[in-house]
C-alpha positions in Angstrom: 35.7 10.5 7.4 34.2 9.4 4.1 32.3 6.0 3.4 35.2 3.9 1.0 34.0 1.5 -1.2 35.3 -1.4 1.8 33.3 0.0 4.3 30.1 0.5 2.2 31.0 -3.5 1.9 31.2 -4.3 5.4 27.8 -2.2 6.2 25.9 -4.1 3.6 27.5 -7.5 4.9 26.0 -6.4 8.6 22.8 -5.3 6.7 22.0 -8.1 5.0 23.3 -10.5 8.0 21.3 -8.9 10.8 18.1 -8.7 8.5 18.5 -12.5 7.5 19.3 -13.6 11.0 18.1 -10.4 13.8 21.7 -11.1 15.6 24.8 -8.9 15.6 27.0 -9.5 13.3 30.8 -10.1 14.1 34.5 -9.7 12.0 35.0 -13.4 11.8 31.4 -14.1 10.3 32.2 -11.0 7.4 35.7 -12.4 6.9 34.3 -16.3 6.3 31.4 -15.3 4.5 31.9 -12.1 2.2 35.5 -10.6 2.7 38.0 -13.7 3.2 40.8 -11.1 1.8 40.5 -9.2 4.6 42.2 -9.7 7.8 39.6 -9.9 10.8 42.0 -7.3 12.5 41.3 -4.8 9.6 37.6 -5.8 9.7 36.9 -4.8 13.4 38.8 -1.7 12.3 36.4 -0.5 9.9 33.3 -1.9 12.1 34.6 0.6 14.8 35.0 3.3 12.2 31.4 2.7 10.6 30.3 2.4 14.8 31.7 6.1 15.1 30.0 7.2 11.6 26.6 6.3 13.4 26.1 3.3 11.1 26.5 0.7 13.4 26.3 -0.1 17.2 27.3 -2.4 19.6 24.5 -4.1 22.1 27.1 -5.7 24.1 31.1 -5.4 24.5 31.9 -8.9 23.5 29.2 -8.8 20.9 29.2 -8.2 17.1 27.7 -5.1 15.7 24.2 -4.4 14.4 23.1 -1.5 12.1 21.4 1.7 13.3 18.0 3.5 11.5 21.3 5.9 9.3 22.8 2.3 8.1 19.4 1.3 6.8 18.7 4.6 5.2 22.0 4.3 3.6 21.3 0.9 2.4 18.0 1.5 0.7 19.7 4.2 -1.3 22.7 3.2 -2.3 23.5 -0.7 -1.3 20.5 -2.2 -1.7 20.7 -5.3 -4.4 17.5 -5.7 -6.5 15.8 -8.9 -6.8 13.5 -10.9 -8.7 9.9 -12.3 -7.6 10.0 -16.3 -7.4 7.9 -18.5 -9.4 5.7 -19.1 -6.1 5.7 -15.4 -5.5 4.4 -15.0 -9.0 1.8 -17.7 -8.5 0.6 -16.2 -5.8 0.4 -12.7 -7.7 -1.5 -14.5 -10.0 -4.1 -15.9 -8.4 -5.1 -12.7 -6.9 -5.0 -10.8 -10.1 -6.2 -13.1 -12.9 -9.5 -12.3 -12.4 -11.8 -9.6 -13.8 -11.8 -6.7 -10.6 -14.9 -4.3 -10.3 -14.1 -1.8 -7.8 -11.0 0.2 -6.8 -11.8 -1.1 -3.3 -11.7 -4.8 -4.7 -8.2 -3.9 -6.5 -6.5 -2.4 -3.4 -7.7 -4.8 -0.6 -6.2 -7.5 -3.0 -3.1 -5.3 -3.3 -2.8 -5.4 0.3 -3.6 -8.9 0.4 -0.8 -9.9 -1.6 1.8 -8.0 0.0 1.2 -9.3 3.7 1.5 -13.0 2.2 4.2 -12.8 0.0 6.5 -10.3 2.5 4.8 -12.2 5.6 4.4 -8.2 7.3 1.6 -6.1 7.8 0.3 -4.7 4.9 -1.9 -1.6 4.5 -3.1 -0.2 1.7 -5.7 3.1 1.2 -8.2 4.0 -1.9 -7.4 7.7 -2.4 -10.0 10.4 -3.4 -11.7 9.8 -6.4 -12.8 13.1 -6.9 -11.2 13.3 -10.1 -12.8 10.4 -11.8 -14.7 11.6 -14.9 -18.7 9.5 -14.6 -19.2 7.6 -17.5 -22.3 5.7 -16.6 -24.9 4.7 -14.6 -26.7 1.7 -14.3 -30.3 0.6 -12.5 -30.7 -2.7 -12.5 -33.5 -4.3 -10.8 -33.7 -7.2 -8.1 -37.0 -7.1 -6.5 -40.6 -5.4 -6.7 -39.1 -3.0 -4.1 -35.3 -2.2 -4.5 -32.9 -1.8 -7.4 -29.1 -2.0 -8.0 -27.5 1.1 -8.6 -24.0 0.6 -10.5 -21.5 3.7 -11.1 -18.8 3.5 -13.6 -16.2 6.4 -14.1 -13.2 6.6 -16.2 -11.4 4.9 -13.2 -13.5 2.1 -13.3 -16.8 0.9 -11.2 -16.7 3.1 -8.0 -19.0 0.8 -5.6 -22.5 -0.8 -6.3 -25.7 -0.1 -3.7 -29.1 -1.2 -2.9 -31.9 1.2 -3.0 -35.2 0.5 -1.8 -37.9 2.6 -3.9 -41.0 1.6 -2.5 -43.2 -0.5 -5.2 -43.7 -1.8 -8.6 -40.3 -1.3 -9.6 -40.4 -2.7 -13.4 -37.8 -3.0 -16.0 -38.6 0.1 -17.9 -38.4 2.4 -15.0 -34.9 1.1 -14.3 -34.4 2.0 -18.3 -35.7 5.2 -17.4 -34.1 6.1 -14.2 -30.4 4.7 -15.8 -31.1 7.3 -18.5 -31.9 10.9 -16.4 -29.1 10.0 -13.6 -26.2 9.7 -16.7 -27.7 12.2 -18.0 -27.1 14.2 -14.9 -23.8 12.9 -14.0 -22.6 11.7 -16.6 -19.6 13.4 -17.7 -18.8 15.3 -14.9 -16.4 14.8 -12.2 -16.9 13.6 -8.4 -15.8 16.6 -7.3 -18.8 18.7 -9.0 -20.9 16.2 -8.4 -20.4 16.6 -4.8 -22.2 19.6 -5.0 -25.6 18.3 -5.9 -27.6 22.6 -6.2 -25.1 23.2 -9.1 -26.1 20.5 -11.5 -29.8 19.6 -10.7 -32.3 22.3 -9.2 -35.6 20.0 -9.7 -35.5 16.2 -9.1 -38.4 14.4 -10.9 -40.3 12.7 -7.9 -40.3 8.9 -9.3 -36.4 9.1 -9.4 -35.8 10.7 -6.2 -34.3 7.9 -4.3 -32.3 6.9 -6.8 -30.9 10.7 -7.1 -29.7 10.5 -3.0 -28.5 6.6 -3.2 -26.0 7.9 -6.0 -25.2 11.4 -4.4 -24.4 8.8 -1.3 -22.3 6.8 -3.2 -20.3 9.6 -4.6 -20.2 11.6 -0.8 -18.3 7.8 0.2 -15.7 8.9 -2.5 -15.3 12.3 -1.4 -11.2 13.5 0.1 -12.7 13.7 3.6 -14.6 10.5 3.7 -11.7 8.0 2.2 -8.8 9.1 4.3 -10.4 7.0 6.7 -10.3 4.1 4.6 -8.0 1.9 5.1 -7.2 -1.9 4.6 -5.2 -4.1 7.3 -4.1 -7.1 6.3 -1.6 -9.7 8.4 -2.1 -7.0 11.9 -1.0 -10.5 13.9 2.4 -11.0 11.5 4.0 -8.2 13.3 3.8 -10.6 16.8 6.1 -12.7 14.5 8.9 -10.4 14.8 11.7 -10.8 17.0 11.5 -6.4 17.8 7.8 -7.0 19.2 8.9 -10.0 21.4 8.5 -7.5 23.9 4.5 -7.4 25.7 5.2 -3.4 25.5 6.4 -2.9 22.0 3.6 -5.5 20.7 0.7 -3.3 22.3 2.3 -0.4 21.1 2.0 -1.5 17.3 -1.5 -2.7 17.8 -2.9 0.4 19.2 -1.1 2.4 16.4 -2.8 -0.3 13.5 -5.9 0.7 15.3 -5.6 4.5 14.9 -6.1 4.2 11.7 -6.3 8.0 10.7 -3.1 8.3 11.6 -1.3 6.2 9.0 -2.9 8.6 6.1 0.2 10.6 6.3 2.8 7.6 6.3 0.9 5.9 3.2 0.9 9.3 1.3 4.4 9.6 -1.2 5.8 12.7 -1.9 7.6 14.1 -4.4 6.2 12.3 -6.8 7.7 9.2 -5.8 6.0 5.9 -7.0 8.1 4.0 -4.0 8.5 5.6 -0.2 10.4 4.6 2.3 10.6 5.7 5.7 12.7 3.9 8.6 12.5 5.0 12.4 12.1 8.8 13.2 10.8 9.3 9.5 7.6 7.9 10.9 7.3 9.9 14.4 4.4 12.2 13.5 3.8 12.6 16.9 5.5 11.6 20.5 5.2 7.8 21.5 5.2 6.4 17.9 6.4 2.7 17.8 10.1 2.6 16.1 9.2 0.8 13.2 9.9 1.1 8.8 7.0 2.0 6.2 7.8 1.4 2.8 4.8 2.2 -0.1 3.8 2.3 -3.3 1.8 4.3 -5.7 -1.0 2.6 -7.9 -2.6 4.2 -10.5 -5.1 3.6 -13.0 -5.3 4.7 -16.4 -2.6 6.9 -15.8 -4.5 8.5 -12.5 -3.4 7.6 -8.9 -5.7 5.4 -6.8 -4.5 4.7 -3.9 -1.2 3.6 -1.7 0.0 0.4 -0.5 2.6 -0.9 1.5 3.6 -2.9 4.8 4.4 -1.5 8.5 6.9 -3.8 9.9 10.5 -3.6 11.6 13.3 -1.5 10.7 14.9 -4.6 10.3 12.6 -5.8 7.0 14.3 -7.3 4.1 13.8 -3.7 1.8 15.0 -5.6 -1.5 12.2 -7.9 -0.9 9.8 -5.8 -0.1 10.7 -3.2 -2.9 10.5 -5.8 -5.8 7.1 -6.7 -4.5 5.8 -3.0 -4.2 7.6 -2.6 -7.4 5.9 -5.4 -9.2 2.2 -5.4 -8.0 2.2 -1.4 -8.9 3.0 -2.6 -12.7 0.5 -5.3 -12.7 -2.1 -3.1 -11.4 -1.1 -0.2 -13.8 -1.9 -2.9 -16.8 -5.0 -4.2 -15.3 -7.7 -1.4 -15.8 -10.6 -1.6 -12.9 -13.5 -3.2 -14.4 -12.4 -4.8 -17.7 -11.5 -8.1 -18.9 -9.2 -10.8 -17.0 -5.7 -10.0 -15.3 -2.6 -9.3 -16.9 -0.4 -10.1 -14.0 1.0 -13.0 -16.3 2.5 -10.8 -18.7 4.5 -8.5 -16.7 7.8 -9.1 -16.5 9.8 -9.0 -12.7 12.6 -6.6 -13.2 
């Protein structure tokens, strides 16, 4: 029994209605509010149909019907309807992004930040490896008689800044100095060779020694192992706001899971070289006892390279098309707005 062009109808009417309202949805409310033409005899003919397709199911005899995981899956791919971002959306886009960012960190933990207020989910968002940034320059800058400022910029942007404590009579000139042999060093080499220190530097002048292990620190922090631990929460309480998670069990569940951090890595990760991933229900059950719940991502890059992922955890019940056209949009803005220069740009892209 194929899907005709009325059923795909009635299953994005129950979509929509259960996602809007989290109650099942009957015949009489589809024939009164989407398919008047339709008898509701026919309706609950095709609901039963769609029930026996595995698209829809049926919590209680006398009740209307609500969509399984399939129906969702179906619906992102096929009868999903694409929307625009709001002017108070926008605004709030914009007050996130029109400002100069420094770090990739900065630039995804606002991502994230974003996402959880204007979706009202849980957002999470990761900074990927960096080891193919290119160094561009390094940077000593001095703040006391003891300790410096160390500053790395790559091709991706500024990495991170740190403090080092040198000892005494830290001057102007030997920041000069030190900012000089470190680029020198590094400069023009990616993280990933730079992670092995023995290849590029067999003799470390003394006076510059700390400076040497603050930035091979710096660039360890940015290493594949080290970053797939790092990852950005934002809105972990929202999900209480969920009708699913009314439940004491199914609420614990999805806070110990937001608190095993490690294992979102692989749900955040998009394959295929998708810039959007969505996964709903057993998509996400990397191992036994994973709360049911939907993952949708996005890709960011930067200067044409990928930086990181971001997204929201939430119910399967989420409003996709919402949450699409927000993933959608922030990757855009973020793809014009190159980490470390000037203002933001979010102004002057457009919401398709």
């Amino acid at each position: 029994m194929g899907l005709t062009s009325r059923k795909e109808k009635i299953l994005q009417a129950i979509v929509d209605g259960y996602i809007e309202n989290c109650q099942p949805v009957s015949s009489a409310e589809i024939k009164e509010k989407h398919l008047p033409a339709l008898s509701s005899a026919t309706i609950r003919n095709e609901m039963a149909a769609l029930e026996e397709m595995g698209y829809l199911t049926q919590p209680h005899t006398s009740a209307g019907r609500i969509p399984t995981a399939e129906a969702y899956r179906l619906y992102v791919e096929k009868l999903m309807p694409r929307r625009k971002l709001s002017r108070s959306e926008l605004k709030i886009v914009k007050r996130y992004f029109n400002k100069k960012v420094t770090e990739l960190d900065d630039m995804l933990k606002s991502t994230a930040k974003v996402i959880s207020e204007i979706t009202n989910l849980t957002s999470v968002a990761y900074v990927q490896s960096a080891d193919d940034a290119t160094v561009t320059n390094i940077r000593i800058v001095k703040i006391s008689d003891s300790s410096a400022l160390v500053i790395i910029v790559t091709d991706l942007g500024v990495l991170k800044d740190s403090t080092v404590d040198i000892g005494s009579g830290v001057t102007d000139e030997y920041c000069d100095h030190a900012s000089r042999f470190v680029t020198e060093v590094f400069g023009g080499r990616k993280i990933s060779e730079i992670n092995k220190p023995k290849s590029i530097v067999k003799e470390i002048k003394k006076e510059y020694e700390q400076v040497f292990k603050t930035v091979i620190k710096i660039f360890k922090n940015y290493s594949h192992d080290e970053m797939l631990s790092d990852i950005v929460l934002e809105g972990s309480a929202k999900i209480l706001e969920q009708p699913e998670y009314a439940n004491l069990q199914k609420a614990k569940a999805m806070l110990e899971f937001f608190d095993a951090k490690e294992e979102l890595v692989p749900m955040l990760q998009n394959s295929d070289d998708m810039n959007i991933s969505i996964k709903i229900g057993k998509d996400n059950e990397f191992r036994d006892g994973m709360p049911e719940c939907a993952i949708v991502t996005a890709s960011y890059n930067v200067n044409g390279v990928t930086v990181g992922n971001a997204g929201v955890i939430g119910p399967i019940r989420m409003d996709y098309s919402k949450v699409v056209s927000v993933l959608d949009y922030l990757s855009k803005t973020v793809q014009m707005l190159p980490v470390g220069e000037g203002d933001g740009t979010a102004a002057d892209v457009e919401s398709d």
